[in-house]
CHARMM-style PDB file with segment names, atoms N, HN, CA, C and O in Angstrom:
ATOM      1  N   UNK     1       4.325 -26.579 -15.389  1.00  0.00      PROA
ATOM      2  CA  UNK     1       5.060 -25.523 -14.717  1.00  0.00      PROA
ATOM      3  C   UNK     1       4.395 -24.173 -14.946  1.00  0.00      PROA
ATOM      4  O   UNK     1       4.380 -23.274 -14.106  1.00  0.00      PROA
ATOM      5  N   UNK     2       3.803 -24.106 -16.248  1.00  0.00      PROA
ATOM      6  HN  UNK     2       3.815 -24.837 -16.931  1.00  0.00      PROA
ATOM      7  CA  UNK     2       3.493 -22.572 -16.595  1.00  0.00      PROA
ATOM      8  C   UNK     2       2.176 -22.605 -15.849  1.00  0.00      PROA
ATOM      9  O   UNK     2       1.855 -21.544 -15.316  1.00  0.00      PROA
ATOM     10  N   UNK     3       1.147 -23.902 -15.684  1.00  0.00      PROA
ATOM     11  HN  UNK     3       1.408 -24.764 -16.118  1.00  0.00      PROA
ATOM     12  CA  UNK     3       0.033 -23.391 -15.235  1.00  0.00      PROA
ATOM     13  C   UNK     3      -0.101 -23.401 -13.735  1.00  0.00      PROA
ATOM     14  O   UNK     3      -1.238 -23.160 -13.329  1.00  0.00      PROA
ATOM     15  N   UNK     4       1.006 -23.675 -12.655  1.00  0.00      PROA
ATOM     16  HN  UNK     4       1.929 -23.871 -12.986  1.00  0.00      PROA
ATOM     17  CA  UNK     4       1.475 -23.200 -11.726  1.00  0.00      PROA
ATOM     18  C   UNK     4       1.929 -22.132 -11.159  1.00  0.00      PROA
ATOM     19  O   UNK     4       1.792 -21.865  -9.965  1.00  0.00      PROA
ATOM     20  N   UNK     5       2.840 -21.056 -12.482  1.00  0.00      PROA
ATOM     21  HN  UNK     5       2.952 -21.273 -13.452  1.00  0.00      PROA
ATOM     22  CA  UNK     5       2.690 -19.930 -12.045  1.00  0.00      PROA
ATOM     23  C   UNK     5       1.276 -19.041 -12.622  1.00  0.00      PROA
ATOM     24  O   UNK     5       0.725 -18.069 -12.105  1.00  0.00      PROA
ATOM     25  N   UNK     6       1.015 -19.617 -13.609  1.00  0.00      PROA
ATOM     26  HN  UNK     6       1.462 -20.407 -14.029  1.00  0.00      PROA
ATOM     27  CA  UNK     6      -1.063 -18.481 -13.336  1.00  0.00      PROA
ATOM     28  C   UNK     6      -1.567 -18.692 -12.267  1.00  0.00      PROA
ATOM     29  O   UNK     6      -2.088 -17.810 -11.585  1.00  0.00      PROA
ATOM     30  N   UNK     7      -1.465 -20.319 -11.837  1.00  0.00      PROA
ATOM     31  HN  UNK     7      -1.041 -21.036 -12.391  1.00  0.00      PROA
ATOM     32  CA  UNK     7      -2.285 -20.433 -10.559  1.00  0.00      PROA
ATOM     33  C   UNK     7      -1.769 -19.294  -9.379  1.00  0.00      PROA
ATOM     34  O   UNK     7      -2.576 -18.506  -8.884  1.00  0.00      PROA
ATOM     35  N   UNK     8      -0.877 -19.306  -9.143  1.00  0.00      PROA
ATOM     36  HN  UNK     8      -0.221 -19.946  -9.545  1.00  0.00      PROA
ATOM     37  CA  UNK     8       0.128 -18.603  -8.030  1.00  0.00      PROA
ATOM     38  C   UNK     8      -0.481 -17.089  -8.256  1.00  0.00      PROA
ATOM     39  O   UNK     8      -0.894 -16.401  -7.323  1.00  0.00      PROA
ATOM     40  N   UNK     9      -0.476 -16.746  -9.388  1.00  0.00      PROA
ATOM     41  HN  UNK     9      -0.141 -17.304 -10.147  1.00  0.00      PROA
ATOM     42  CA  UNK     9      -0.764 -15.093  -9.801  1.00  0.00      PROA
ATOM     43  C   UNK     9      -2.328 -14.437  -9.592  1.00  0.00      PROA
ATOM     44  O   UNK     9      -2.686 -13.342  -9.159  1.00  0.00      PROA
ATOM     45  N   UNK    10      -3.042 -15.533 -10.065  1.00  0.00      PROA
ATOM     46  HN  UNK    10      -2.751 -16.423 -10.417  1.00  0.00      PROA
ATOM     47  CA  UNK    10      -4.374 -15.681  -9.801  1.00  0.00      PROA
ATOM     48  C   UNK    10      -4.752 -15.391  -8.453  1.00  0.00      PROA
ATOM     49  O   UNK    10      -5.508 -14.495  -8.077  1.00  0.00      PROA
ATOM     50  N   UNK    11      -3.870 -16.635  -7.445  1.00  0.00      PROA
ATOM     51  HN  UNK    11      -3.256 -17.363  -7.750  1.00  0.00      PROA
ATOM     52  CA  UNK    11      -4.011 -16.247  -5.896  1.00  0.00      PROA
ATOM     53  C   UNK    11      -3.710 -15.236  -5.085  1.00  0.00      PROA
ATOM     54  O   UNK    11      -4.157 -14.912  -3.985  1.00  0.00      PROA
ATOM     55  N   UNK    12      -2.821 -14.741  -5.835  1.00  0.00      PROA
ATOM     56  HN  UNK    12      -2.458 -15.004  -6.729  1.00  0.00      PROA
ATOM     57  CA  UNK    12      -2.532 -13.283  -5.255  1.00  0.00      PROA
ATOM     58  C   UNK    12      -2.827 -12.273  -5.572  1.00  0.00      PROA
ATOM     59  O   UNK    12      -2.674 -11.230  -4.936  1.00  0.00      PROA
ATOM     60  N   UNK    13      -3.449 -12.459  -6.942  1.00  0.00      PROA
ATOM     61  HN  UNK    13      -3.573 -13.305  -7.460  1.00  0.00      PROA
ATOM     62  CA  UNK    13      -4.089 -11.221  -7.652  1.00  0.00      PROA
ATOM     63  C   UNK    13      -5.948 -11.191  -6.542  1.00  0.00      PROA
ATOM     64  O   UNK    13      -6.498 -10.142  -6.206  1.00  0.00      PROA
ATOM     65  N   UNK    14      -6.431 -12.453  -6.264  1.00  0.00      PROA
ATOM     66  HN  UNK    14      -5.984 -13.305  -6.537  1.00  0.00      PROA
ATOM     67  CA  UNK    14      -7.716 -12.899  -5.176  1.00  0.00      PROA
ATOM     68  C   UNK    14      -7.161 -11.861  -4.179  1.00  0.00      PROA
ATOM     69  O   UNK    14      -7.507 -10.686  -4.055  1.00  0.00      PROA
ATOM     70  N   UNK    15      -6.111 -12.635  -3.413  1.00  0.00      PROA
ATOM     71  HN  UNK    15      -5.830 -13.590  -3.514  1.00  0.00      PROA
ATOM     72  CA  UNK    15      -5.589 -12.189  -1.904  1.00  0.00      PROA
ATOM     73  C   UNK    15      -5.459 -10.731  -2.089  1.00  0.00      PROA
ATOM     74  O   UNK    15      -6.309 -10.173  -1.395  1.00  0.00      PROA
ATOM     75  N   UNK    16      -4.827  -9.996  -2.664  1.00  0.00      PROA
ATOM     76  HN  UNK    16      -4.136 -10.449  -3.228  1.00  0.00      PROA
ATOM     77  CA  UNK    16      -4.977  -8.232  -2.908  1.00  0.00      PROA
ATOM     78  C   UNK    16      -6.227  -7.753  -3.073  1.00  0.00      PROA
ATOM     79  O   UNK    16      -6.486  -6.861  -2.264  1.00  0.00      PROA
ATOM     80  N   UNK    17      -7.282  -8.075  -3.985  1.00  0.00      PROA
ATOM     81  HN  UNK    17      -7.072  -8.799  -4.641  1.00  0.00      PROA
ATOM     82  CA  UNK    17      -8.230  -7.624  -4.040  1.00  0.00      PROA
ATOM     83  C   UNK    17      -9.166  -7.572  -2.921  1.00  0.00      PROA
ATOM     84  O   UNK    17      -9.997  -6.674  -2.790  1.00  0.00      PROA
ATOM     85  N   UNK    18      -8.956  -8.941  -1.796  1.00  0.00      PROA
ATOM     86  HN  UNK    18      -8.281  -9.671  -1.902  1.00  0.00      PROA
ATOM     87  CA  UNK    18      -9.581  -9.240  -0.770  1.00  0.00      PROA
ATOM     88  C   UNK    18      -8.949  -8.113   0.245  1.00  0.00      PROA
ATOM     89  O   UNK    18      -9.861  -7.521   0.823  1.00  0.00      PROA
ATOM     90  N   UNK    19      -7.736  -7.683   0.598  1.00  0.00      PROA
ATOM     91  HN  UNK    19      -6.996  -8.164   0.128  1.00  0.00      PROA
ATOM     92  CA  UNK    19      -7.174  -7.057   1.277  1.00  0.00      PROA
ATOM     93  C   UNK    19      -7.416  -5.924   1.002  1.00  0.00      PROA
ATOM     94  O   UNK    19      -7.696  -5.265   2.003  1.00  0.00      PROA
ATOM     95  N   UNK    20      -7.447  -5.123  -0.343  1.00  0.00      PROA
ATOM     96  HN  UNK    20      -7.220  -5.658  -1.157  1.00  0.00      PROA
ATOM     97  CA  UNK    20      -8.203  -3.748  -0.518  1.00  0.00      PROA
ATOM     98  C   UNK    20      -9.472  -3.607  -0.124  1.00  0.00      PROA
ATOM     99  O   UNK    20      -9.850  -2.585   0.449  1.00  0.00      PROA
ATOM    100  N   UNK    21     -10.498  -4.919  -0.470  1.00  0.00      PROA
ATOM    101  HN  UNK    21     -10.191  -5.749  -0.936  1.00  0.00      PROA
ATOM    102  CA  UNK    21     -11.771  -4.231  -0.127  1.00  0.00      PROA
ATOM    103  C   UNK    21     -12.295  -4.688   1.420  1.00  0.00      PROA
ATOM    104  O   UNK    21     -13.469  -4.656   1.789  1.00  0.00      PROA
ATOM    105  N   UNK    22     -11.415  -5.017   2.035  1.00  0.00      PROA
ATOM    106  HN  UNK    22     -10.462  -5.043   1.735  1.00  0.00      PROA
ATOM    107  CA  UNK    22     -11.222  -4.753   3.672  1.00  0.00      PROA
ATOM    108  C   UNK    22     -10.875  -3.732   4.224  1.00  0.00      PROA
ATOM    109  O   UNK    22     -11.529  -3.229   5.138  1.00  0.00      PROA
ATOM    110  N   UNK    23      -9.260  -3.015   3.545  1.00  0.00      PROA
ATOM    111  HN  UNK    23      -8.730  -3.424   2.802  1.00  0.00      PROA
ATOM    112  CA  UNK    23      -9.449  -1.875   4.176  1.00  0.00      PROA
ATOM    113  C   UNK    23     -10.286  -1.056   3.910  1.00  0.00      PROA
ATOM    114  O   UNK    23     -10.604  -0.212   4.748  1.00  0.00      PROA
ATOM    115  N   UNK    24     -10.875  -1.101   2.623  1.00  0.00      PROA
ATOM    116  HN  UNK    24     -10.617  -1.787   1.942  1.00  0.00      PROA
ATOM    117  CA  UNK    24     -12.087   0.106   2.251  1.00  0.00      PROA
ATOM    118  C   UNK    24     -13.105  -0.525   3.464  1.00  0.00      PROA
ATOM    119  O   UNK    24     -13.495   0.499   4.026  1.00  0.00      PROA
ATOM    120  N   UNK    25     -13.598  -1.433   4.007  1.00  0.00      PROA
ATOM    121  HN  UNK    25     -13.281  -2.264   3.551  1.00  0.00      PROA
ATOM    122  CA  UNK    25     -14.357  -1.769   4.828  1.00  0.00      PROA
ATOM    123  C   UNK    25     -13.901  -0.998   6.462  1.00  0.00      PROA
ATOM    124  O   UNK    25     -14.740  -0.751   7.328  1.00  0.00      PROA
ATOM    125  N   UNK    26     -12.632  -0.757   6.581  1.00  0.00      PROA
ATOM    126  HN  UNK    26     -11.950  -0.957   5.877  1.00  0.00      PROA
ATOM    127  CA  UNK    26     -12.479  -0.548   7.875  1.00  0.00      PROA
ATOM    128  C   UNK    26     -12.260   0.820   7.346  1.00  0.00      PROA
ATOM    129  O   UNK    26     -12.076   1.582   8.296  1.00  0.00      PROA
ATOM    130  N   UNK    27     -12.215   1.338   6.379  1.00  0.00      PROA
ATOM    131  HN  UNK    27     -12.364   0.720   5.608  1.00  0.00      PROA
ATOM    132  CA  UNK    27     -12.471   2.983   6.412  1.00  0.00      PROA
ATOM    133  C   UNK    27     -13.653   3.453   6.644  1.00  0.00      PROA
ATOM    134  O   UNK    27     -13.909   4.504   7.233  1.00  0.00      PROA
ATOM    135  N   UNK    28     -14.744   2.344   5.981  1.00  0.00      PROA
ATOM    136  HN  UNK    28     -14.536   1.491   5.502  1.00  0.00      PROA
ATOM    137  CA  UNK    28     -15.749   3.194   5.944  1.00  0.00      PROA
ATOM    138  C   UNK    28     -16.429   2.905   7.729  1.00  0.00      PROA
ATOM    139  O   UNK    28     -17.041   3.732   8.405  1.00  0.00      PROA
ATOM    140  N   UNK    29     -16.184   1.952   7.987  1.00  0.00      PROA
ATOM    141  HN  UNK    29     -15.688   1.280   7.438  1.00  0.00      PROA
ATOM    142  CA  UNK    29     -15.963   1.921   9.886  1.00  0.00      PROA
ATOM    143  C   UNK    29     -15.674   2.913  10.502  1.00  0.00      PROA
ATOM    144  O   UNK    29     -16.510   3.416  11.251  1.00  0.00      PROA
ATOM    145  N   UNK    30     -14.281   3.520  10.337  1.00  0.00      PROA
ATOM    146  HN  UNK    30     -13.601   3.111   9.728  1.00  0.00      PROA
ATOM    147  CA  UNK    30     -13.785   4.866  10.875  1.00  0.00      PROA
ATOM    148  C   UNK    30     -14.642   5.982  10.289  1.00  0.00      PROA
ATOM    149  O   UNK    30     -15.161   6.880  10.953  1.00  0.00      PROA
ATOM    150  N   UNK    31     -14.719   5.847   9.163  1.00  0.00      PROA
ATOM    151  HN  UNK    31     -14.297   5.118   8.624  1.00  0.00      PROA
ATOM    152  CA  UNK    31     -15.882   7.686   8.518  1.00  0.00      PROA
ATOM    153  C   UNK    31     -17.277   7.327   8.155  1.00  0.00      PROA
ATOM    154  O   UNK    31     -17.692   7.274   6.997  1.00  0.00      PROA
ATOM    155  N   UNK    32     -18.159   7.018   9.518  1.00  0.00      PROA
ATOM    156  HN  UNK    32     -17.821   7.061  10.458  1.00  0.00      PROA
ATOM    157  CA  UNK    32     -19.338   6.617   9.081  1.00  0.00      PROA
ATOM    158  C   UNK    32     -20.283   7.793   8.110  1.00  0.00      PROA
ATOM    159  O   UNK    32     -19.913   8.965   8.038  1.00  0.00      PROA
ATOM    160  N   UNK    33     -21.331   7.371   7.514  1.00  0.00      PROA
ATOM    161  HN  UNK    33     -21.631   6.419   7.573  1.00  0.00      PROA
ATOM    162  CA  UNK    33     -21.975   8.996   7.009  1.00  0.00      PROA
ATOM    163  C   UNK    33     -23.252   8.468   6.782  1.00  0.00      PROA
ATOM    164  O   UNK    33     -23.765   7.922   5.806  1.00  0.00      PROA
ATOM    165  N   UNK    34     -23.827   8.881   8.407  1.00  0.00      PROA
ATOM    166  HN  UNK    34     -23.410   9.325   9.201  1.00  0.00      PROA
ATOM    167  CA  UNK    34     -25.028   8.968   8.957  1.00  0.00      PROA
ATOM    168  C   UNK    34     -25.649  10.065   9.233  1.00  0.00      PROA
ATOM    169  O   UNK    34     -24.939  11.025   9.533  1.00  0.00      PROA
ATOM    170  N   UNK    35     -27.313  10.268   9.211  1.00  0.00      PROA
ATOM    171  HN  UNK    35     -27.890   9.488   8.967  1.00  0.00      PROA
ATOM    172  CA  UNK    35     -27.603  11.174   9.223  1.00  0.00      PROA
ATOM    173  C   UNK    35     -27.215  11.432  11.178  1.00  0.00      PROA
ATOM    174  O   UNK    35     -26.832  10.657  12.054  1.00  0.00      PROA
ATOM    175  N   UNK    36     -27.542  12.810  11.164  1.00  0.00      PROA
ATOM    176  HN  UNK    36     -27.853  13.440  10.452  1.00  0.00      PROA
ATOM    177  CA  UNK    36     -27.166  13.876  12.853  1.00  0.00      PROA
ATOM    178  C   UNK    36     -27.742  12.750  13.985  1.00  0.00      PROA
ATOM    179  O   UNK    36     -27.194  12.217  14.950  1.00  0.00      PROA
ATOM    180  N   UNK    37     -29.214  12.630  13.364  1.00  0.00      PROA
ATOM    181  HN  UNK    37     -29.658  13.062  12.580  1.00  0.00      PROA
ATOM    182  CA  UNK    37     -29.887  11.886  15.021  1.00  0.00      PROA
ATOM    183  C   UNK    37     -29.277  10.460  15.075  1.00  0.00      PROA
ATOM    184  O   UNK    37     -29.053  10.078  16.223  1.00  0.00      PROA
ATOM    185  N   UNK    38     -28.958   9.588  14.081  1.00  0.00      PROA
ATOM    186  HN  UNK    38     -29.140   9.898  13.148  1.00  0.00      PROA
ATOM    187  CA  UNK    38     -28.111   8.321  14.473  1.00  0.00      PROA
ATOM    188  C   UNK    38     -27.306   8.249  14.897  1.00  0.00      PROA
ATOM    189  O   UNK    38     -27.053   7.331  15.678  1.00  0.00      PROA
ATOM    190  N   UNK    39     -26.109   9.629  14.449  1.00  0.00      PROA
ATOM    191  HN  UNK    39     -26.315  10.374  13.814  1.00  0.00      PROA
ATOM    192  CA  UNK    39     -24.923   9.698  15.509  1.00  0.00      PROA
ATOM    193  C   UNK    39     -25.067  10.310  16.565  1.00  0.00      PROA
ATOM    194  O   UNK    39     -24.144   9.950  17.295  1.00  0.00      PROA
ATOM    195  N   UNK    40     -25.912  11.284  17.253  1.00  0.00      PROA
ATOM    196  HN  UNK    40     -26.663  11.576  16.660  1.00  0.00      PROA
ATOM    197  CA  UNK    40     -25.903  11.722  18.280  1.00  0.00      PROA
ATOM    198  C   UNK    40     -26.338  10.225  19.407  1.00  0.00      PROA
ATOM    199  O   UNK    40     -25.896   9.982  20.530  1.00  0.00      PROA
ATOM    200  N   UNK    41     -27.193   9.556  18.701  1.00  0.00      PROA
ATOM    201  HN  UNK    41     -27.552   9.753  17.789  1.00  0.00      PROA
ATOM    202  CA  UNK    41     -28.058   8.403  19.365  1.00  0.00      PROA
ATOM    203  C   UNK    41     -27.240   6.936  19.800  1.00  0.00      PROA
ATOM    204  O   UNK    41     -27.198   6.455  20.933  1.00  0.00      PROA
ATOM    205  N   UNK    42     -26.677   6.440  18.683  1.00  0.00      PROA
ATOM    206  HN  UNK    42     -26.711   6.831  17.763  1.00  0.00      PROA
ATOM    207  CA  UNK    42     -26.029   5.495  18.275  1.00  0.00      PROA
ATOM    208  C   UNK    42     -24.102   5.574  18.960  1.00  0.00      PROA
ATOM    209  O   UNK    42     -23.406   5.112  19.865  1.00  0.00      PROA
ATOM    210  N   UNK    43     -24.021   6.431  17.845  1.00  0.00      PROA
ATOM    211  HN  UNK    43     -24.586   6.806  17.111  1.00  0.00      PROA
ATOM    212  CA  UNK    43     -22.644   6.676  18.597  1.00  0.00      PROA
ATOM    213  C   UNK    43     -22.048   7.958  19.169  1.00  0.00      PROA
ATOM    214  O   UNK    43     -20.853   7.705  19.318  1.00  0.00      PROA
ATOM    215  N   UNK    44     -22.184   8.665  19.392  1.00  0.00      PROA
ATOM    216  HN  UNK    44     -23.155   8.870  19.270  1.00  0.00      PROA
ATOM    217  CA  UNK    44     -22.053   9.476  20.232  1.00  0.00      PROA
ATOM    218  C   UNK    44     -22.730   9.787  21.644  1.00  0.00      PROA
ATOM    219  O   UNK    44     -22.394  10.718  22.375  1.00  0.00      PROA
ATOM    220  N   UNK    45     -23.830   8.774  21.935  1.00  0.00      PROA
ATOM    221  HN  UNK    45     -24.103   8.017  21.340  1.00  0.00      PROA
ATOM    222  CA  UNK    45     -24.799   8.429  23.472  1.00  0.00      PROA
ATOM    223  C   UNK    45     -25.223  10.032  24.039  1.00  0.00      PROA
ATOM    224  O   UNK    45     -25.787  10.196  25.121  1.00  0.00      PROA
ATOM    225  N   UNK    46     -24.876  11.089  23.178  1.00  0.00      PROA
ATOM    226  HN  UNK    46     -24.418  10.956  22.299  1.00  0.00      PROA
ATOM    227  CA  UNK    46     -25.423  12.325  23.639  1.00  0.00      PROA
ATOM    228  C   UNK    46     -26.739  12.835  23.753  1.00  0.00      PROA
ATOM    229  O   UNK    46     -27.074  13.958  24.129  1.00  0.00      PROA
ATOM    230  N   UNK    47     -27.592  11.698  23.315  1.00  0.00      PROA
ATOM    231  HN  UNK    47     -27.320  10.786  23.009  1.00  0.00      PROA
ATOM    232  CA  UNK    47     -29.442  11.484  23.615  1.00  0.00      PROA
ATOM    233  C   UNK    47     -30.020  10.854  24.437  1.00  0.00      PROA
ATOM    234  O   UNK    47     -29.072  10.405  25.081  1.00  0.00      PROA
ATOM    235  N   UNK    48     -30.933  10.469  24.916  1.00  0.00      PROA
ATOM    236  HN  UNK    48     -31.703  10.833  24.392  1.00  0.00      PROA
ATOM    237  CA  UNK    48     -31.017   9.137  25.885  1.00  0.00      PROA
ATOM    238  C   UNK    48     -32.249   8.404  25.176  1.00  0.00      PROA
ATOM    239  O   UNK    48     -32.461   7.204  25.350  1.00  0.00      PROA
ATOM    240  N   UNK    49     -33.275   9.450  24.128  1.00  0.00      PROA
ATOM    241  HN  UNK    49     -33.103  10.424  23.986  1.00  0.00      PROA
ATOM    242  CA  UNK    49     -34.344   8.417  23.853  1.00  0.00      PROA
ATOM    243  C   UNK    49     -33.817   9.387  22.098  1.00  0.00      PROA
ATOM    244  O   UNK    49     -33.162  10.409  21.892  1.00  0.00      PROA
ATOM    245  N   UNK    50     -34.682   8.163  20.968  1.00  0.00      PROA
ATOM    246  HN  UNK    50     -35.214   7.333  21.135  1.00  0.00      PROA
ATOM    247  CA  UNK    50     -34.605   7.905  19.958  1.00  0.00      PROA
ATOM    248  C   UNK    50     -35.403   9.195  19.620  1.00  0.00      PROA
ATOM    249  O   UNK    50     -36.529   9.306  20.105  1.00  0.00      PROA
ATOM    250  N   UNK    51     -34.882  10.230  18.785  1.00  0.00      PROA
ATOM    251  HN  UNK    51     -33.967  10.140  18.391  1.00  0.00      PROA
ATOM    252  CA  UNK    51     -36.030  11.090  18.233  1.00  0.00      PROA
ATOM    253  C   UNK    51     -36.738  10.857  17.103  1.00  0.00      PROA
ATOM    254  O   UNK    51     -36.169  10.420  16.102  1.00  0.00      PROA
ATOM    255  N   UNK    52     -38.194  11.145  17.124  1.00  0.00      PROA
ATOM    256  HN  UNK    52     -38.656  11.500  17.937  1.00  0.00      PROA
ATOM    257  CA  UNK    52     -39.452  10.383  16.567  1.00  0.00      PROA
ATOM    258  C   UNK    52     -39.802  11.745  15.407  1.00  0.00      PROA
ATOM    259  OT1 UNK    52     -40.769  11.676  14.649  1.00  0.00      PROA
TER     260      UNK     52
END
């Protein structure tokens, strides 16, 4: 019985940790921190050719 609830605690202590470092993944999605010419290029399409 007792090593049923570690197991249980264990899994959810996994499952949280997995779920924090997802949203840190989809933050750092939303606040990229790229240099100027990748975002003008990449995501912002305000260039048309790659500056060299």
């Amino acid at each position: 019985m007792k090593n049923n609830l570690v197991a249980k605690v264990l899994l959810y202590a996994a499952s949280g940790c997995l779920v924090l470092f997802y949203l840190y993944v989809i933050y750092l999605g939303f606040q990229p921190q790229v240099s100027d010419e990748y975002r003008a290029y990449y995501i912002e399409h305000t260039i048309s050719q790659w500056p060299y």
